[in-house]
C-alpha angles and dihedrals in degrees: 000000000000121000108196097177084058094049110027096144089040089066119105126180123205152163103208090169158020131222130180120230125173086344093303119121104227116196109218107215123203117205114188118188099187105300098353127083144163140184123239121183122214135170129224089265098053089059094057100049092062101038084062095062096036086060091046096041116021098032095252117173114263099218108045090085110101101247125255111257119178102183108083103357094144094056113115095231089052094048092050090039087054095046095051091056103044079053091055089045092051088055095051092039084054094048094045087042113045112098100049095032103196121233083228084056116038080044088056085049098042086238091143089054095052107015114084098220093047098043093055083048083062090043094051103046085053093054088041096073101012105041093098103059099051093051083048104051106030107348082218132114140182114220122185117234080255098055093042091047087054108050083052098046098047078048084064105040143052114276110221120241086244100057096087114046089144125035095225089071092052103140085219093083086064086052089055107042083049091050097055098036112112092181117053125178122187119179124185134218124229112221139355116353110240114293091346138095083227103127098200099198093055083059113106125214144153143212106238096133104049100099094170111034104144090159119045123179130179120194121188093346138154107230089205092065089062116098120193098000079155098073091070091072106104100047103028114106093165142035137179120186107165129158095025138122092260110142090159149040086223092076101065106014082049102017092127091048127104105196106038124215089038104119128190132158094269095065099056122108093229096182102033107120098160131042121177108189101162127155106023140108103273114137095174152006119262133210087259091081077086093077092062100055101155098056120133099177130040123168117191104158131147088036128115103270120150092177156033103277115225106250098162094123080071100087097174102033112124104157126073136156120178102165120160099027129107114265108142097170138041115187116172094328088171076090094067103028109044113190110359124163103182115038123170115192100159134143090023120107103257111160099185143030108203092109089070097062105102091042080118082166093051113128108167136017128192106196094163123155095008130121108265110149112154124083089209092069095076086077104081084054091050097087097036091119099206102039103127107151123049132175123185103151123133087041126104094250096061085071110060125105114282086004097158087046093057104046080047096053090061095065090058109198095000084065095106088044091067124094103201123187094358089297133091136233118285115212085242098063093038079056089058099041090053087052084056107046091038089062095046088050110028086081093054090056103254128126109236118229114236107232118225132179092214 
């Protein structure tokens, strides 16, 4: 971002060009603060409009302003010869007005959208008047990779004597709204940020002043831009991380950590229960899980799983979804979940499920858009005692006559206990699935139960 009260002499203010919209002439201005620029677009009138406050209010100069002229202002010479001079008048506003900087006249630049010390000004009169009732609503609040740059960054480094003229612009509002916030949301931008060369997710920051963070979630951001997430061990119970460059758990359970896979008691997330870590890049699960050991919930759909990750070390996880991955097999995956309630595997490419057939704890079970195509597959599920919930739509099998009243018929007398596909079971189908079962045992020499939903 830029910093003006660093490079002040490095700031340079331009219109390089012209362009025609809707019949207006609009001058399109280019600010540059060292390295960083951005381009703002005026018209004549705007110009006008601020060079009359600036004389009534800042002691500008009346007569500095290139003048009106309605005859011919659409002729090119005029339009470069007026360009020329409202570039010369936006040098001479930045040189008088540079030690004080105007609110009227860094706005009419964009100075609070790309420069560090304005933007937190703008921050800080928001939280001035509105902090209270954020912390007292949801507590929560969304900053952009920029905002959150530059509270770090004004933390580190000297703040100049000019940077508070009003205290409503204190920088010290934005310290204590961040000091009391329990939700915090940051949420990166790809690419270019608006008319700037300012890359946001190459900006570093860090979350030092953040006392009471208990949910933390990161959106489109680069992880190596994070500085002492670790510090966030002891507080945080949640955490989202989704649409980074994550590829392992290492860079944000150890991301403090020089030497990875070296575990001690000081590195462990004592109070995480949920982790989100959907869409990203993660292929497997490292020996690092052990450092969230008492996690119940854990997402990680839309990454590049083939198969069932070992979570053992969780001993009281009970909740994973892993939808939109690549697992294609699940063989006796008991051996790698322990003992899960709630298990999503759906929109991945699973064939059978006889893996699943010793999850004694498993509740509930979204299967949905695999390739299920057997019947008979509903078999290794049919002794599971708990299953309650069971979703196979968008597979072939879901398609086949009678299609409700099969799957039902292999749970036997738990048929009218399981939800499937986010419906129970009607009587009628119960009928069916006693008339069923009552031809496949009577020959046996058993007397069939009539099922019944009331």
């Amino acid at each position: 971002m830029a910093c003006f009260w660093v490079n002040a002499q490095g700031t340079t203010v331009k219109i390089p060009t012209t362009l025609e919209k809707e019949g207006v002439t609009l001058y399109e201005i280019k600010i540059s603060v060292g390295d960083i620029f951005w381009i703002v677009t005026h018209r004549y009138n705007d110009f006008f409009e601020l060079h009359t406050k600036l004389v009534n209010d800042h002691g500008v100069a009346k007569d500095i302003l290139p003048s009106k002229k309605l005859i011919r202002s659409k002729c090119p010479q005029f339009i470069d010869t007026r360009r020329k001079g409202l570039e010369l008048y936006l040098q001479k506003l930045l040189k008088f007005l540079k030690l004080t900087m105007p609110r009227i006249f860094l706005e009419f630049l964009n100075f609070h959208v790309y420069d560090v010390y304005f933007l937190l000004q703008s921050l800080a009169l928001k939280f001035y008047s509105g902090a209270e009732s954020y912390i007292s609503t949801t507590n929560s609040y969304n900053f952009t990779t920029l905002e959150i740059h530059a509270i770090s960054k004004c933390c580190n480094t000297p703040q100049p004597a000019e940077y508070n003229p009003d205290k409503r612009y204190d920088f010290t509002h934005v310290l204590d709204f961040c000091s009391q916030l329990k939700d915090l949301n940051v949420t990166g931008i790809i690419g270019n940020y608006l008319r700037s060369n300012i890359q946001p997710n190459d900006l570093l920051f860090d979350f030092r002043n953040f006392k009471k963070i208990t949910n933390l979630s990161l959106k489109e951001i680069c992880l190596d831009c994070i500085k002492d997430l670790g510090q966030l061990r002891n507080n945080l119970e949640t955490m989202t991380i989704n649409k980074s460059n994550m590829t392992s758990l290492s860079q944000i359970l150890q991301c403090d950590v020089l030497h990875k896979y070296n575990f001690d008691s000081t590195h462990v997330w004592s109070n995480l229960v949920k982790m989100d870590l959907s869409h990203n890049c993660l292929t497997e699960i490292d020996q690092t899980i052990k450092l969230v050991p008492n996690l119940k919930t854990l997402i990680l759909d839309q990454n590049r799983f083939s198969n069932i990750p070992n979570l053992l070390e969780l001993k009281n996880l009970t909740t994973l979804s892993i939808c939109g991955n690549l697992i294609t097999s699940c063989k006796q995956i008991h051996f790698t979940l322990g003992n899960i309630s709630h298990l999503n595997l759906s929109q991945n490419s699973i064939t059978s499920l006889e893996g699943f057939t010793k999850l004694y704890s498993l509740e509930t079970l979204n299967l949905t858009g695999n390739n299920i195509n057997n019947i008979e597959e509903i078999k290794f599920l049919s002794n599971l005692p708990c299953l309650e919930d069971l979703k196979l739509t968008g597979n072939s099998v879901s398609t086949i006559v009678d299609y409700r009243v099969k799957v039902l018929e292999y749970f036997g007398k738990r048929a009218q206990e399981i939800c499937l596909d986010n419906e129970q079971p009607l009587q009628p189908e119960l009928d069916k699935v006693s008339i069923r079962r009552a031809l496949k045992i009577l020959k046996d020499g058993e007397v069939p139960e009539i099922l019944s939903t009331r």
